[in-house]
C-alpha positions, 0 to 999 in steps of 0.5 A: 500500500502507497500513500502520497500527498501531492501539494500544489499552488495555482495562479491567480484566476486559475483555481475555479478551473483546476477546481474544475477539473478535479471535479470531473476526476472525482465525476469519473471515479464515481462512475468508474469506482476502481479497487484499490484506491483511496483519494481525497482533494483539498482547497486550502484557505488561501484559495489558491493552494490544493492538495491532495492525498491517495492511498493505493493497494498494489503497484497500479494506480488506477487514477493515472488511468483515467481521461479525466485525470489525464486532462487535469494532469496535462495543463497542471504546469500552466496553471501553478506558480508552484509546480506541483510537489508529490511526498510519500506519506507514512502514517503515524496515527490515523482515526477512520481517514484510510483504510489502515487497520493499524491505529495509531495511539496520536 
């Protein structure tokens, strides 16, 4: 299981568009509903910086295979002013936030 936030900041005027596009990801991920994934999209209160976190089982990820993530990924650059930043994640403690039946004590 791999888990990785990636944390980005739009331009000004960009953020309902990149909004947008992760709405249709979630769109298709809804119709689609793949195994193996856990993903959640954030907009962080300066209205302009976004993050977002995944979960997945396996060495496939099911998210890089759909058009809607394509089309969001592909003018990504063009829309930040900070390029988009990807960090693996290993939990420390979690409360009901992934699938992890491990718990932490935090």
């Amino acid at each position: 299981m791999r888990r990785v936030m990636v944390r980005y900041t739009v331009k000004q005027g960009q953020a309902e568009r990149n909004e947008e596009l992760v709405r249709a990801v979630y769109h298709e991920l809804h119709e689609r509903s793949p195994e193996g994934l856990r993903y959640a999209t954030f907009r962080l209160d300066d209205g302009l910086s976004f993050v977002h976190v995944a979960e997945v089982d396996g060495e496939d990820n099911p998210l890089l295979e759909l058009p809607a993530f394509k089309a969001f990924t592909a003018g990504i650059g063009e829309r930040c002013d900070e390029p988009p930043v990807s960090s693996s994640l290993a939990e420390v403690g979690s409360f009901r936030l992934f699938s992890s039946t491990a718990k932490g004590e935090g």
